[in-house]
SETI-879825 format. One line per field, with one value per atom (N, C-alpha, C, O): residue number from 1; residue in one letter; atom name; x, y, z. Coordinates in steps of 0.02 Angstrom, whole numbers, always signed. Example, Ala and Ser with C-alpha at 12.3 -4.5 7.8 and 13.67 -1.06 7.14 Angstrom:
2
num	(1	1	1	1	2	2	2	2)
residu	(A	A	A	A	S	S	S	S)
atome	(N	CA	C	O	N	CA	C	O)
px	(+660	+615	+660	+712	+642	+684	+645	+670)
py	(-284	-225	-165	-166	-112	-53	+2	+57)
pz	(+390	+390	+390	+423	+354	+357	+394	+402)
end
This chain:
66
num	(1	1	1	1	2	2	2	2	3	3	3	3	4	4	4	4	5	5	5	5	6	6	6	6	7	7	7	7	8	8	8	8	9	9	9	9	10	10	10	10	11	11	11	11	12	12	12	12	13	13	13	13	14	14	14	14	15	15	15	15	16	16	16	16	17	17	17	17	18	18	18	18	19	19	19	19	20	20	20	20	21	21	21	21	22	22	22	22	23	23	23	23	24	24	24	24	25	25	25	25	26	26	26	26	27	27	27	27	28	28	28	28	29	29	29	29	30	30	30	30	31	31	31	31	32	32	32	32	33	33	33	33	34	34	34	34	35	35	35	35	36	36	36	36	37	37	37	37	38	38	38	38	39	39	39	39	40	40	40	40	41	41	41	41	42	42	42	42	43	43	43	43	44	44	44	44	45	45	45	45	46	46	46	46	47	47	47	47	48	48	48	48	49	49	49	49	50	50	50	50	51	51	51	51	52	52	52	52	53	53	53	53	54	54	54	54	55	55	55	55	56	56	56	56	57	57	57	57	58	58	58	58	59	59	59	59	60	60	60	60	61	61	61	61	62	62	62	62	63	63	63	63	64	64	64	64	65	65	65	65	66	66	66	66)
residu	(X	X	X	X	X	X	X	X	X	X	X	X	X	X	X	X	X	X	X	X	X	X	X	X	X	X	X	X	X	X	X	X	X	X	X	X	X	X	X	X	X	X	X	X	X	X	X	X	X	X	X	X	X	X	X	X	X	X	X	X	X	X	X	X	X	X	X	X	X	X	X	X	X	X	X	X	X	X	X	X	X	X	X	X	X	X	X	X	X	X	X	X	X	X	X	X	X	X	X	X	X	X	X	X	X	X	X	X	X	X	X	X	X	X	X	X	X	X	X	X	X	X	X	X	X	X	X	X	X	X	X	X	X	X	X	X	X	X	X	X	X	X	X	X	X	X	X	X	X	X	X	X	X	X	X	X	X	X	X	X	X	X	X	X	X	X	X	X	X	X	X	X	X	X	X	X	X	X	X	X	X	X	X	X	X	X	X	X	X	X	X	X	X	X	X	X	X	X	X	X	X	X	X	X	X	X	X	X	X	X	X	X	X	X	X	X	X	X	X	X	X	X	X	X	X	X	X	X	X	X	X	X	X	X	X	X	X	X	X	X	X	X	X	X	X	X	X	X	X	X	X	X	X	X	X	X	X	X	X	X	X	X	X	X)
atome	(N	CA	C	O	N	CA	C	O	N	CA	C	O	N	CA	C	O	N	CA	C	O	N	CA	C	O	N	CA	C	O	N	CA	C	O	N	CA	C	O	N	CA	C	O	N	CA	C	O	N	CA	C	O	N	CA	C	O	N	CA	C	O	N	CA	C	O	N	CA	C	O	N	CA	C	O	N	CA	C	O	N	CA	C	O	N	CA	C	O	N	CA	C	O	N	CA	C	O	N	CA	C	O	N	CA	C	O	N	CA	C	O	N	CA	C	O	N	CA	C	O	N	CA	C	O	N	CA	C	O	N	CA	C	O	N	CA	C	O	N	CA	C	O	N	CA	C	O	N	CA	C	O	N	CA	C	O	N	CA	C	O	N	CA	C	O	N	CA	C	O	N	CA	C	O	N	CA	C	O	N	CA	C	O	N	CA	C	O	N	CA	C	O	N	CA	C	O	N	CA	C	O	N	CA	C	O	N	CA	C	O	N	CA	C	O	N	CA	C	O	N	CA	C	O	N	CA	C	O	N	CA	C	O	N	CA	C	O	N	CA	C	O	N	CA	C	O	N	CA	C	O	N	CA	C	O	N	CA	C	O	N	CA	C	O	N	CA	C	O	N	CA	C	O	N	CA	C	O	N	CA	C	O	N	CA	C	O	N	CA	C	O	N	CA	C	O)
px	(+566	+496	+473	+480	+442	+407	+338	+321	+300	+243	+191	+162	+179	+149	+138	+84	+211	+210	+191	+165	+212	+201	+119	+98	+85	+14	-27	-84	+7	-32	-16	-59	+49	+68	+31	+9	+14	-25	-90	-123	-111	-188	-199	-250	-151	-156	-150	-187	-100	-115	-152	-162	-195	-242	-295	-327	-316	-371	-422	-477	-407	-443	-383	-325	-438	-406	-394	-355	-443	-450	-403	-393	-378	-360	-361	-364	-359	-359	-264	-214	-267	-204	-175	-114	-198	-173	-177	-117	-198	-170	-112	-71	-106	-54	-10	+24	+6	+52	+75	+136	+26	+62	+95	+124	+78	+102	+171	+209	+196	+272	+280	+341	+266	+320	+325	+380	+271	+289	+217	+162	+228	+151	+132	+161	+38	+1	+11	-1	+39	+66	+103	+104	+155	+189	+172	+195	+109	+100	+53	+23	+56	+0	+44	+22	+113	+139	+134	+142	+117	+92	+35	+10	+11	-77	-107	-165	-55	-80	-117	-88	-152	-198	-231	-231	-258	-265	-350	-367	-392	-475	-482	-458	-516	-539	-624	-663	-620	-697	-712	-672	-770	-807	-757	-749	-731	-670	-623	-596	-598	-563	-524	-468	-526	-499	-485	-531	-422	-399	-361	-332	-372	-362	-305	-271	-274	-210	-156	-97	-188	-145	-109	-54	-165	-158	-100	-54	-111	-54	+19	+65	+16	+91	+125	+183	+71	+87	+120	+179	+97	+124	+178	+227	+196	+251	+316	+375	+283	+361	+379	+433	+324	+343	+401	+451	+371	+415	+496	+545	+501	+547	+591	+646	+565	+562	+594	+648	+530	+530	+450	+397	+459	+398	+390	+335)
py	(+389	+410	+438	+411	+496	+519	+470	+423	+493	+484	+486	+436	+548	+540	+521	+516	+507	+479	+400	+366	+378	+301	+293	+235	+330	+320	+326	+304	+378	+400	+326	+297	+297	+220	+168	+132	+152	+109	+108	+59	+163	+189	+156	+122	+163	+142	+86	+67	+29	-11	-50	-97	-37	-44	-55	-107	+18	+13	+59	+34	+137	+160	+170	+152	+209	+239	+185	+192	+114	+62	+3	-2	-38	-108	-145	-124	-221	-261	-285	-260	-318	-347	-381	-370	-427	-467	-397	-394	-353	-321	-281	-266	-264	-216	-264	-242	-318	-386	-373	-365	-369	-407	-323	-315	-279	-218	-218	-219	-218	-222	-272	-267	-339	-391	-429	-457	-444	-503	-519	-503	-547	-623	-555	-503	-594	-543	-551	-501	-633	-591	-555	-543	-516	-479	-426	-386	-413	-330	-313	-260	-355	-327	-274	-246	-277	-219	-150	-102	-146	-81	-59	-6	-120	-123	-103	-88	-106	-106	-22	+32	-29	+30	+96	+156	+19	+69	+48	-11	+89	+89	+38	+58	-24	-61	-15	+11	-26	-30	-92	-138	-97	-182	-243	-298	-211	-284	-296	-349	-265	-292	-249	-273	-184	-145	-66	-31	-51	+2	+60	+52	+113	+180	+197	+230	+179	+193	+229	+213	+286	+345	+335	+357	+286	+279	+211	+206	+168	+126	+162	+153	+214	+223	+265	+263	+298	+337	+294	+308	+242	+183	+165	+162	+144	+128	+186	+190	+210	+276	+302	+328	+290	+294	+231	+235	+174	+116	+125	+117	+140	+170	+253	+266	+289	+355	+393	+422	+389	+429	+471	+444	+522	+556	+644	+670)
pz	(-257	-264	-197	-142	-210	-146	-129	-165	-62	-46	-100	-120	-123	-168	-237	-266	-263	-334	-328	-373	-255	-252	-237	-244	-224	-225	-258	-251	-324	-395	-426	-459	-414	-440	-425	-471	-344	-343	-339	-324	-352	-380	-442	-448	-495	-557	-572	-617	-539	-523	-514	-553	-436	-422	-444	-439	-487	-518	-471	-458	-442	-402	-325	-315	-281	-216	-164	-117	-181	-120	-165	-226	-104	-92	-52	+6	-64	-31	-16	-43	+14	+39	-7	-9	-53	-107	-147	-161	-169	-214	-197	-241	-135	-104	-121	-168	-108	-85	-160	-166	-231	-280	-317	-370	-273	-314	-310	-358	-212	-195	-209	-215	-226	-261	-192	-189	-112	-85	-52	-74	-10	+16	+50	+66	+54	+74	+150	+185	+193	+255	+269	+329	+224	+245	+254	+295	+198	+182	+270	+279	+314	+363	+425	+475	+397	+445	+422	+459	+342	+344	+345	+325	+378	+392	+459	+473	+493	+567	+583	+583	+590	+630	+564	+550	+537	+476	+457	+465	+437	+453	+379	+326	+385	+322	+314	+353	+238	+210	+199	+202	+188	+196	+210	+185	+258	+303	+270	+285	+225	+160	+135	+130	+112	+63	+105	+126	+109	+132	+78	+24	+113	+81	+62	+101	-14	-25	-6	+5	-3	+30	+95	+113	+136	+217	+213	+253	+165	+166	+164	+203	+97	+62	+132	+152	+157	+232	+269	+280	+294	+354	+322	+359	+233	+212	+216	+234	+197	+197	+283	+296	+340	+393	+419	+455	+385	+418	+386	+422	+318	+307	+328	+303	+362	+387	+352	+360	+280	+230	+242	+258	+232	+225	+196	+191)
end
């Protein structure tokens, strides 16, 4: 899956463009401390819920897919 098919995925998912960490956590299948390395330096809305797109970005970088 590219960048973008995985974000049309966890959009749907989701339920919309935003998430929280427990939802990111339960999309890939592990604990929501893990999901905070593709979290790092990434802008929250109301302290909580970040911009899908900007996650699947940090993910396919940590993998150096893009």
């Amino acid at each position: 899956m590219n960048a973008k098919e995985v974000a049309e995925d966890m959009k749907k998912f989701c339920g919309g463009g935003f998430a929280t960490r427990q939802k990111i956590a339960n999309y890939i299948g592990i604990k929501p401390d893990h999901v905070d390395r593709f979290l790092v330096g990434l802008e929250r809305i109301d302290n909580k819920h970040y911009f899908i797109p900007d996650v699947v970005d940090n993910m396919m970088k940590r993998r150096g897919i893009r």
